[in-house]
C-alpha positions, 0 to 999 in steps of 0.5 A: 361400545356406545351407549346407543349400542346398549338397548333393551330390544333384541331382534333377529331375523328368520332365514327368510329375511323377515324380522322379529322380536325377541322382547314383548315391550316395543317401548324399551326400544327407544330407551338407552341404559344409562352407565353407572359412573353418571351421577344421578343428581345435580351439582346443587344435590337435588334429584333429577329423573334418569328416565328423562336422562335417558330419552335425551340421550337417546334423541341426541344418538338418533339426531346424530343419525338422522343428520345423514339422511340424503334426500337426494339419493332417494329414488322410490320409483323402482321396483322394491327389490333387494339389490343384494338377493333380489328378494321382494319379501321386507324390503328396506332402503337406505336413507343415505345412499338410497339403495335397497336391501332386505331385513333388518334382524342380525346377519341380514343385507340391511344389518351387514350394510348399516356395519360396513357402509356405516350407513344406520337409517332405514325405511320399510318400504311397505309399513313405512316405519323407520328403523336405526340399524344396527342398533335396531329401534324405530324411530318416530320423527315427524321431520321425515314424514316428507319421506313416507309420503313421497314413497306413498302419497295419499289424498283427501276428499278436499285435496281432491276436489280442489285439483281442478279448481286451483294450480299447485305449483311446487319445487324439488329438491333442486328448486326446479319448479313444477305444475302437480299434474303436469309432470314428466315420466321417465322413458324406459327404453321404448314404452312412449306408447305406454307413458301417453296413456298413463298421462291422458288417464291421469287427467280424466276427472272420474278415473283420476278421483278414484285412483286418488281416493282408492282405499285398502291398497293391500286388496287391490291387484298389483296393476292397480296398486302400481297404476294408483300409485303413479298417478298419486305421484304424478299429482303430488305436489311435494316431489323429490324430483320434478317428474316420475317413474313408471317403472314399476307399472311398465313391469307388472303391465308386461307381466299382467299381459304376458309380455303383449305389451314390453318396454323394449320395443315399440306398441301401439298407444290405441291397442294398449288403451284398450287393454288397460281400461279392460283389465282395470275395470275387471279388477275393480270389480266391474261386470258385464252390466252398466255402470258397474264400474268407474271405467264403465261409467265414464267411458261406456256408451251404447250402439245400435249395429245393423249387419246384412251379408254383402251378397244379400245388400241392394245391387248396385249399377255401378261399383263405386256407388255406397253400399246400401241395406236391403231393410227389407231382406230378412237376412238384416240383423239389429243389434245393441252393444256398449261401447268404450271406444269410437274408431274413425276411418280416415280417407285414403292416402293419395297415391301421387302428389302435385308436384309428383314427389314421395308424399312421405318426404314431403313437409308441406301439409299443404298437399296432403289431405284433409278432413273435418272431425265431424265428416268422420263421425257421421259413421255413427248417424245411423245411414253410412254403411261401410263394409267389415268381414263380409257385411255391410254395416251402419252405427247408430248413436243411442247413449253418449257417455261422460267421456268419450274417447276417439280413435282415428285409425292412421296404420294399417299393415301392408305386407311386412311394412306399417303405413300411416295415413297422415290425413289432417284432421281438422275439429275445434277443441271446445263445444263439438255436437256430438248430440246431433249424431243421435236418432231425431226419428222419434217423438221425444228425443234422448236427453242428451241429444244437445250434448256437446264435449270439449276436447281434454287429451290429445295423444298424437304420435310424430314420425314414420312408422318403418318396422313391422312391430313385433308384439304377439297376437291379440288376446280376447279380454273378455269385453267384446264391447271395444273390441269388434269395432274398435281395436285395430290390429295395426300398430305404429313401429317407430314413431314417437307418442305426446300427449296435449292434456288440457288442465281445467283449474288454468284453463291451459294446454301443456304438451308432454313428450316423456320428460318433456313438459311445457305449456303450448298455445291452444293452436299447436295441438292441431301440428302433430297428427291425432291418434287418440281424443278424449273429449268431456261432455260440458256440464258433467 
C-alpha cells in the first residue's frame, strides 16, 4: 500500500452520490502517517521535525498527480452532468480526460473511475475545491486556480470599467489569438438565431456590466446563472479554447419556454429577443414600473398611440390616398405605453423585375429596392397613420431610451411559405437623429429632443427562407409593452443569423457567424440585410 493511501480522513458517500465525512478535522486530510522503519533523525544525530516530513511527502504524492493534469481535455461548457447516472446532484470532473462523474465517497462513479482509469484529480463543478481521489483529501494548489476560473470566471468593478477603454488580446492553449469579447460560440444544430442575441447583448455596455458583476448566483434562476455565465466566458481573457459554448443556455431556454424556442430547428432572432429581454427582466426582479430593471432602464422608451376604428376614419375620395384620423370623432382613443422595441414596416416587395427574371434569383442589388432608415422612422412622428387589426393608428415618440433597438420586419407568411422582403435599407452608422422624431408642438422641448445614437449591433440574416418554421404559438409574457407593436408573428426558416458588433475600446467592427470571428471594414455592414439594430445614444 503507498503512503498516499495512509490518511487519517475517511469519507463515504450516501446512496445519493453525495459526500460525507467520517472524521471531524479536515486538517488530517492532507497529512500522511510516516512507517515506522523512517528514522526520525538525521545521520549527524540532531532532530528533525516528522510533522514537517510528513507535509513533504505529502506535496511530493499530490505533485506526482497533479503532473496529470491535461487542460486539454477539459471542456466545461456542457451541461453538468454525470456521464455515468446522468445525475446533476455533486458532479465531479476528471482532470485528466475531462469527463464528468458523480460523488467522490467509496463505490461512487468518480471513486471507481480514479481505480479503474487511474485517473486521481477531480474539480467539484459547484464548490470548485479539488479533490485526489481515491485517496480522497483536498488539494490547494494555486497552479490550478486557471481551472476554477475557467469554469467560472468572475469580474471586478475595475476589470469592468476597463472592457471598453482598452483591448485585451489573449492566446489559448494552442496559442491561437483571440480578442476577450470577440469570440466564437458553438453552432448546436440550428440555434444561429439564438447565438446573435447572445453576442449582441453581450456588447450592450448596462446589461453586460450587470451580468459581469452579478452577485449571489446561488439566488438567481437557472436562465440567468447560465446567460451570466456566457457572457463571462465570452469576456474572459484567459480561455482554454478561443471560443465558447452555449450549451447550457440553449438547454434551460427550451426548457424555460416550454420548447418555444429548440436548437433543433430554425427560429426567429426578433421573436426570440423579445422573449429574452422579458423573462430576464422579470427574474431580475423587475415589475411594471419604470426603470425597475436594468433591461428596462436601458431598453425602455415611451409611446404615445392614437387608434380610431376604420369605419370611423375621414372618407376617402379615393383608395389609395393615406388614411387619416377623424380627431374630431369621438371614437378617437390616446394612449401611452412603454416600449423595449420599435418595429419598421419596409415597403412592398416588387412583383417583376427589369429584365423580367425571379427576383429571388437575382443577385444585383441594383434592381431591388431601397429604402432610407430615416423614411422608416417616420412612423414614429406622430402624422403616419397606418392600418393594425381594424384601426387606424399613428405613434408619437414621447421618451427615447439609453439603447434602442429596431426591428425592421423582412418575413411575412404567405400560405404555407415565409417571404422575405430583401429591400435595402440604407442609414449611417454614426450620429442618427432620433431626437427629431420627438414632439416640437410644445413650448419647451424634451430634454433629449437633439439625441443622436450610434449604431453598435447589427443582426442581419443571409439567404432565403423556404419552410414554414415549426415553433409552437406565441405565449403572452405578461409585458405587453414590446408585444402589441413589435413582435411579429412571422419567422425566418432557413437563413443564416451574423451579427456586426462594434467594439468601443478599437473603435472596430468584427463580424460573428458561430464560430466564425473577423474584423470587417465599417462599409461591409450594409452587404447583408439588417433585421435587428441596436443603437447607443451618444453621451451616455
Amino acid at each position: 500500500m503507498t503512503l498516499a493511501r495512509k490518511r487519517h480522513a475517511v469519507y463515504g458517500n450516501d446512496d445519493t452520490g453525495n459526500d460525507y465525512e467520517d472524521t471531524p478535522s479536515p486538517a488530517k486530510a492532507r497529512r500522511v502517517d510516516i512507517p515506522a522503519t523512517i528514522d526520525n533523525s538525521d545521520p549527524s544525530g540532531s532532530d528533525y521535525d516528522s510533522d514537517n516530513d510528513s507535509e513533504i511527502i505529502s506535496t511530493r504524492i499530490e505533485g506526482i498527480y497533479l503532473d496529470t493534469v491535461n487542460r486539454a481535455n477539459l471542456d466545461f461548457d456542457f451541461e453538468h452532468i454525470c456521464s455515468v447516472s446522468l445525475s446533476t446532484n455533486n458532479v465531479y470532473a476528471c482532470l485528466v480526460c475531462g469527463k464528468y462523474y458523480q460523488g467522490r465517497g467509496k463505490q461512487t462513479h468518480a471513486y471507481l473511475h480514479s481505480i479503474n482509469d487511474d485517473h486521481h484529480v477531480f474539480v467539484n463543478l459547484q464548490t470548485l475545491k479539488i479533490y485526489v481521489l481515491p485517496d480522497n483529501y483536498e488539494v490547494e494548489e494555486r497552479s490550478l486556480n486557471d481551472i476554477k476560473a475557467t469554469i467560472r470566471p468572475t469580474f471586478t468593478s475595475a476589470q469592468v470599467e476597463r472592457l471598453d477603454l482598452a483591448c485585451e488580446h489573449a492566446q489559448d492553449l494552442s496559442g491561437k489569438p483571440y480578442l476577450a469579447g470577440f469570440v466564437g460560440l458553438n453552432r448546436v444544430k440550428r440555434n444561429d438565431y439564438m447565438n446573435v442575441v447572445f453576442q449582441a447583448l453581450a456588447h450592450v455596455p448596462p446589461i453586460r456590466d450587470t451580468l459581469l458583476l452579478l452577485s449571489d448566483m446561488d439566488k438567481q434562476t437557472p436562465l440567468v446563472q447560465r446567460l451570466c455565465g456566457l457572457v463571462r466566458k465570452i469576456w474572459h481573457p484567459k480561455l482554454f479554447k478561443a471560443h465558447a459554448s452555449p450549451h447550457e443556455l440553449v438547454q434551460e431556454v427550451g426548457v424555460r419556454s416550454k420548447r418555444r424556442f429548440r436548437f433543433d430547428i430554425p427560429g426567429d432572432a426578433f421573436d426570440f429577443l423579445t422573449w429574452l429581454l422579458n423573462t430576464l427582466h422579470i427574474d431580475l426582479g423587475g415589475t411594471r414600473k419604470r426603470n425597475s430593471s436594468v433591461v428596462y432602464r436601458t431598453f425602455q422608451g415611451e409611446l404615445q398611440i392614437t387608434a380610431q376604428p376604420l369605419v370611423d376614419t375621414k372618407s376617402r375620395p379615393n383608395e389609395n390616398d393615406p388614411i387619416e384620423i377623424d380627431s374630431h370623432n369621438d371614437s378617437v382613443k390616446v394612449s401611452k405605453t412603454p416600449f423595449l422595441t420599435l418595429s419598421l414596416d419596409l415597403p412592398p416587395k416588387p412583383l417583376f423585375t427589369d429584365d423580367g427574371g425571379d427576383d429571388d434569383d437575382n443577385d444585383d442589388r441594383s434592381t431591388i429596392p431601397q429604402v432610407a432608415l430615416v423614411t422608416l422612422l417616420q412612423r414614429y412622428n406622430g402624422s403616419t397613420v397606418a392600418e393594425w387589426k381594424g384601426e387606424a393608428r399613428s405613434y408619437k415618440l414621447l421618451t427615447l431610451p439609453r439603447y434602442i433597438i429596431c426591428h425592421i420586419r423582412r418575413f411575412s407568411k404567405s400560405g404555407l411559405s415565409i417571404e422575405k422582403n430583401p429591400t435595402v435599407v440604407n442609414y449611417p452608422i454614426r450620429n442618427v437623429p432620433f431626437g427629431d422624431l420627438l414632439p416640437k408642438d410644445t413650448t419647451v422641448l424634451p430634454k433629449d429632443s437633439s439625441a443622436t445614437y450610434d449604431l453598435i449591433s447589427n443582426i442581419c440574416h443571409d439567404g432565403r427562407p423556404e419552410q414554414l418554421p415549426q415553433n409552437p404559438n406565441h405565449h403572452n409574457d405578461g409585458l405587453a409593452q414590446s408585444a402589441v407593436y413589435a413582435a411579429d408573428d412571422s419567422s425566418s426558416a432557413d437563413g443564416r443569423y451574423l451579427v456586426y458588433t462594434h467594439n468601443l475600446a478599437d473603435d472596430k467592427w468584427y463580424m460573428m457567424r458561430d464560430l466564425q470571428v473577423e474584423p470587417i471594414m465599417p462599409q461591409m455592414i450594409f452587404l447583408s440585410d439588417s433585421y435587428i439594430q441596436i443603437w447607443r445614444r451618444n453621451g451616455c
